[in-house]
C-alpha positions in Angstrom: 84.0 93.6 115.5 87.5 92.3 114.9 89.7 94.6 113.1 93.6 93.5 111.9 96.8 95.8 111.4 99.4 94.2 109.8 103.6 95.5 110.6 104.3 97.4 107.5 104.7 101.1 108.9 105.9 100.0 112.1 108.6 98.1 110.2 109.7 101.1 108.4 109.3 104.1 110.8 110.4 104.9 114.4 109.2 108.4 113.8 106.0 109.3 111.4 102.7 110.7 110.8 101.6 107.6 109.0 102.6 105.3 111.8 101.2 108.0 114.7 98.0 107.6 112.6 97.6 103.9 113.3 99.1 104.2 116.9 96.5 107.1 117.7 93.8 104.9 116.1 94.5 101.8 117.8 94.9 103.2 121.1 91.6 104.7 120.7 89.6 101.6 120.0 92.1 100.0 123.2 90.8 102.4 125.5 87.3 102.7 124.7 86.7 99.2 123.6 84.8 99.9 120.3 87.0 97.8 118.0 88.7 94.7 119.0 91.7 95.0 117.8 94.9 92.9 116.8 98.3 94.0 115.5 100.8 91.6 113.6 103.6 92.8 114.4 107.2 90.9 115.9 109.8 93.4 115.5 109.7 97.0 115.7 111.5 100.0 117.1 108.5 102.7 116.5 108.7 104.6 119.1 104.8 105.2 119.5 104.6 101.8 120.5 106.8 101.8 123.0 105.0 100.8 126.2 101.2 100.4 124.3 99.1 97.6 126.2 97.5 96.2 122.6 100.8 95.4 121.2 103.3 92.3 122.2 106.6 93.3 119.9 110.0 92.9 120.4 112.5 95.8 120.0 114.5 94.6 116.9 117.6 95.8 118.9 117.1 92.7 120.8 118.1 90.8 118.0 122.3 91.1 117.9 123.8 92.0 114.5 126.9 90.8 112.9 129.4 93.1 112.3 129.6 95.2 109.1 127.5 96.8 106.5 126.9 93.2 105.4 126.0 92.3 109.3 123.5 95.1 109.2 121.6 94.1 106.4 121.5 90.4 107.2 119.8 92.0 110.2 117.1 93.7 108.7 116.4 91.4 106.0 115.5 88.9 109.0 113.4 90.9 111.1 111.6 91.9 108.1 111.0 88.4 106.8 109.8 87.0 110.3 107.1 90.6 110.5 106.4 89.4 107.0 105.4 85.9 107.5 104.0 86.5 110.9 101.4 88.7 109.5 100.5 86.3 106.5 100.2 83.8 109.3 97.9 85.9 111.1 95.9 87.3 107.7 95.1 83.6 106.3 94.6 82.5 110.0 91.0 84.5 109.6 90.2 85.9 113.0 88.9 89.0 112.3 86.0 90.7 110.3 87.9 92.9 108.4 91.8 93.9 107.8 93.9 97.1 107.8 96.7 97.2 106.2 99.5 99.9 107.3 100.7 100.7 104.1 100.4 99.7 100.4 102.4 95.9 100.0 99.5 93.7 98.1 101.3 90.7 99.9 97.9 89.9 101.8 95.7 89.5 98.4 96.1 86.0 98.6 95.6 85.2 102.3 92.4 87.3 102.6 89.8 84.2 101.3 87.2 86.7 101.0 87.3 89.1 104.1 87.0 92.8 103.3 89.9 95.7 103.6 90.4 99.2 104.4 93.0 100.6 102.6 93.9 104.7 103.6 95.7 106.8 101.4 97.8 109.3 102.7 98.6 111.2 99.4 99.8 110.9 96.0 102.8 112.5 96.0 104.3 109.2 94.3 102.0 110.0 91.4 102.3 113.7 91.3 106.3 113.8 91.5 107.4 110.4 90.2 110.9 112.0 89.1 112.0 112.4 92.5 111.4 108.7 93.9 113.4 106.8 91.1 112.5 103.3 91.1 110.0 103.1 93.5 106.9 100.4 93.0 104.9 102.5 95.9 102.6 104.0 92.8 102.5 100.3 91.6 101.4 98.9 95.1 99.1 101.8 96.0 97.0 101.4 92.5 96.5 97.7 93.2 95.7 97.8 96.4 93.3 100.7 96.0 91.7 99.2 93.1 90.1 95.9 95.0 89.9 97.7 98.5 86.0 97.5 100.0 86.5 100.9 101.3 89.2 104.0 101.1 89.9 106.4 103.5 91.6 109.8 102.0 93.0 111.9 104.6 91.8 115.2 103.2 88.6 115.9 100.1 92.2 116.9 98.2 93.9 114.0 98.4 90.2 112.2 97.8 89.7 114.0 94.3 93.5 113.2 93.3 92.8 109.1 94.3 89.4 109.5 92.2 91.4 111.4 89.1 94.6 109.6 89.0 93.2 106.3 89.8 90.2 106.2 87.6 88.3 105.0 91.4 84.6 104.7 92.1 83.7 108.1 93.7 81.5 106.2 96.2 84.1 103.9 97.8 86.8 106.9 98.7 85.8 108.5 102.3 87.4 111.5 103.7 88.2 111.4 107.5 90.8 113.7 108.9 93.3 113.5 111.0 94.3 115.1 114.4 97.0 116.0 116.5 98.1 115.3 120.2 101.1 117.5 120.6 98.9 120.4 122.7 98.5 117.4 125.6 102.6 117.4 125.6 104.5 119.6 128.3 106.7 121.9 126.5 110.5 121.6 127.0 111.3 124.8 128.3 115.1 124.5 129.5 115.4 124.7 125.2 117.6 127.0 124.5 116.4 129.1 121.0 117.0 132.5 119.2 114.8 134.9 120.5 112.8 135.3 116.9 112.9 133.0 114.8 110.7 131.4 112.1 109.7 127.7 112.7 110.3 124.9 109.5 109.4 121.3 110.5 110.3 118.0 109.2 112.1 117.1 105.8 113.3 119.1 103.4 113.2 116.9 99.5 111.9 118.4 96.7 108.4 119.0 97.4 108.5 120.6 100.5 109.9 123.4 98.4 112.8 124.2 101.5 115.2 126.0 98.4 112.9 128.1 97.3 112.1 129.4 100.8 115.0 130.1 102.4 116.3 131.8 99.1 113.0 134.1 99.2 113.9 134.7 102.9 117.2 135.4 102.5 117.1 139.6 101.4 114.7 139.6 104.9 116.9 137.8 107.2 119.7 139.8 105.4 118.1 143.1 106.6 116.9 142.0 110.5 120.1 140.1 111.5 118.2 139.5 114.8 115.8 137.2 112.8 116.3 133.6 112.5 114.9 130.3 111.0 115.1 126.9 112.4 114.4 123.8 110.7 113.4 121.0 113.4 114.1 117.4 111.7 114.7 116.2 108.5 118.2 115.2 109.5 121.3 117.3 109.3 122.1 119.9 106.5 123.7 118.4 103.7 126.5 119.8 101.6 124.2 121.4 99.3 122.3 123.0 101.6 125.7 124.1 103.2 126.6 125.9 100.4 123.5 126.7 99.8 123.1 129.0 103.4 127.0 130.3 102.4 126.1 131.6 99.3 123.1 133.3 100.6 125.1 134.6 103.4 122.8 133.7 105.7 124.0 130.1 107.5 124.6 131.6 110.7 120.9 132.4 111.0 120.0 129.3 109.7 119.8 126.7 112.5 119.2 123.2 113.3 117.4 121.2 116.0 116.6 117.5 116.6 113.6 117.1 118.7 111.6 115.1 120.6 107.4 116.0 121.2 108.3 118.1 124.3 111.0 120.1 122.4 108.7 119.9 119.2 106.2 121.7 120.9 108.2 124.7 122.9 109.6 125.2 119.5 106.2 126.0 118.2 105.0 127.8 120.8 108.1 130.1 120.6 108.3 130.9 117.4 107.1 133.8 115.1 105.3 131.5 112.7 105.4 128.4 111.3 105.9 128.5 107.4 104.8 125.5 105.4 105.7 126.2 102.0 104.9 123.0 100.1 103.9 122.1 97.1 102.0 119.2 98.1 100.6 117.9 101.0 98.1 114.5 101.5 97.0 116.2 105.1 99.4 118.7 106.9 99.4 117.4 110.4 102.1 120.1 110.7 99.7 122.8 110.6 97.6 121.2 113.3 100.5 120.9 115.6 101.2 124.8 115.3 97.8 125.7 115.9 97.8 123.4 119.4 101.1 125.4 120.2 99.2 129.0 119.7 102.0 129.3 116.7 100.4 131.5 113.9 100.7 129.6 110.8 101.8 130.8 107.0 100.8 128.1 104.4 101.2 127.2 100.8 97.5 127.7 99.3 97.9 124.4 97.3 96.3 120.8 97.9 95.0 120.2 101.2 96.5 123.0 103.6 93.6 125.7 103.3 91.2 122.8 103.3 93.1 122.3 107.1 94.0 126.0 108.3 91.0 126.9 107.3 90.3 130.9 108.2 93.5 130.5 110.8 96.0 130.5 108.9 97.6 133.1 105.7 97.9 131.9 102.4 100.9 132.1 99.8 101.8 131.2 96.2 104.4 128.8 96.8 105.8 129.2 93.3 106.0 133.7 94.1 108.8 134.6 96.4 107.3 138.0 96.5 103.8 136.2 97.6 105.6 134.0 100.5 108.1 137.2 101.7 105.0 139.5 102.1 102.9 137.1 103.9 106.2 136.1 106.2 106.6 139.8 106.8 103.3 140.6 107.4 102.8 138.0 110.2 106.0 138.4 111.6 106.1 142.3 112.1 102.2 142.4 113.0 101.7 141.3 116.8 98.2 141.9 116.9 97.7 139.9 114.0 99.9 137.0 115.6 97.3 137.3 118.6 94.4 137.3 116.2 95.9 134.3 114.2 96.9 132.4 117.7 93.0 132.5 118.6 91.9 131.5 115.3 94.2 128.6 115.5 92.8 126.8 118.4 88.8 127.8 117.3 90.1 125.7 114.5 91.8 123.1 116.5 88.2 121.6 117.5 87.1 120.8 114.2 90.1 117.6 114.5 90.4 115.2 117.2 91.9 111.5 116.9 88.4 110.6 118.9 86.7 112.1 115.9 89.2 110.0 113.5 88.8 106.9 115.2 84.7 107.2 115.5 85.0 108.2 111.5 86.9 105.1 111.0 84.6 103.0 112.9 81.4 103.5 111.0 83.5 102.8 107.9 84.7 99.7 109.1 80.7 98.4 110.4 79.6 99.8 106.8 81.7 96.9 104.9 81.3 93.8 107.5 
């Protein structure tokens, strides 16, 4: 069986869970031979890629830029029109049984002549909170896409019964197969230097990862044990607003930041107090995954798809009750034998998700619609 991935998450991440996804799954079927697989991809800076044996890219960096703003974009809009047309090339070319796309562009509608698709759908935050993406066709895309795909994959049963509701689709073509996590297999980084307790926040910070109203819940705690600390690993520096933000609280000096690589991702976890995930909505929640691998006791909104992951490891909150999210914080935080407890619980947990598992999912999905 010949399977296809076009370039469209590798075009527009170096760093992602949606792009680790189809790395993890590709190099799966590489190793083990279960899938032939092809990738249509020119230029790409992702930096799973980098080095993988089933894909031929070019660094786009390769390609000089003129100088300027103006330079830059000239740039991109040509390394995006050559992934574009080489993976058309490649979809109408026809060899393959059935095709993957990476993300949600219907460009490949036309070029199909009748070979079946997986589409997966990662969430519906687009759906859920259009007011904070603007003028973004992603809801647009997703809907058409979804609507003449053979098969859908839904990363979690939440995000499955939000496709089936907001998209009106036919129960029986939307499958749930989880994901996984590899960051347990990565050697910790431990010449890091961190705060000696501090409480772990991971990746971005917009409006639905609901960052505000944590750290102002937090604040009257870390105000009281000065010796406590929270870091927030990614997302990209603190802007002005969340500056003043930290000032007004008084609190910015315990208030860090840290960029990170896997190796410093994972001593982070691993030395933390907990790992708070107080979102309003997640498609998956790889996050919580990557805690549990790091024997980091978890503290989770109890909204969409995070109990449906954590399971019995991790503690719930009300991500809307700052009294909810400061007792759970305080409870885990002060309680070492329930950190030990939560720890073990964690990687029990851990061995209901494996990319192998994923990939095998996947698989039988794919032989179901050739």
């Amino acid at each position: 069986m010949k399977a296809l991935y076009d370039h469209q998450i590798f075009e527009r991440q170096t760093f992602g869970g949606i792009s680790r996804y189809f790395f993890e799954l590709m190099n799966r079927y590489y190793q083990n031979n279960t899938v032939n697989i092809k990738l249509s991809l020119i230029y790409s800076d992702n930096h799973y890629l980098k080095g993988a044996p089933f894909s031929h890219h070019l660094s786009s960096h390769q390609v000089p830029s003129l100088p300027g703003e103006r330079g830059r974009n000239l740039r991109r809009n040509l390394l995006f029109t050559a992934n574009f047309h080489w993976s058309r090339r490649q979809i109408a070319k026809g060899d393959y049984d059935l095709f993957h796309p990476t993300y949600y562009d219907p460009y490949f509608l036309n070029y199909l002549k009748g070979r079946p698709y997986v589409l997966t759908v990662y969430d519906m935050i687009h759906e859920l909170y259009p007011e904070m993406f603007g003028k973004d066709f992603t809801t647009v895309q997703k809907r058409i896409v979804a609507e003449r795909a053979e098969a859908i994959l839904a990363i979690s049963e939440s995000t499955r019964t939000d496709i089936i509701r907001l998209f009106d689709i036919d129960p029986a073509l939307v499958k749930v197969v989880h994901l996984a996590t590899s960051l347990g297999d990565v050697k910790p980084d431990t010449t890091l230097t961190l705060p000696q307790r501090y409480i772990l926040f991971v990746g971005n910070r917009t409006v639905y990862k609901n960052f505000n109203f944590f750290i102002t819940s937090i604040s009257p705690l870390l105000k009281k044990d000065r010796f406590l600390h929270v870091i927030c690993a990614g997302g990209g520096m603190f802007s002005e607003a969340e500056k003043n933000l930290l000032k007004e609280l008084n609190i910015s000096k315990q208030v860090l930041y840290y960029t990170f690589n896997d190796s410093m991702l994972s001593q982070l976890y691993a030395r933390a107090e907990l790992f708070i995930f107080p979102s309003l909505y997640e498609g998956f929640g790889i996050p919580i995954l990557e805690a549990f691998s790091c024997g980091c006791p978890v503290a989770a909104s109890n909204t969409s798809s995070l109990p449906e992951v954590g399971g019995d490891a991790a503690r719930y909150f009300d991500p809307m009750s700052a009294t909810s999210l400061v007792d759970i914080v305080e409870e885990i935080v002060y309680d070492k034998p329930l950190q030990e407890s939560l720890r073990r619980r964690g990687y029990l947990r851990l061995k209901n998700f494996s990319w192998e598992k994923t990939a095998e999912e996947t698989r039988k999905i794919y032989e179901m619609i050739v």
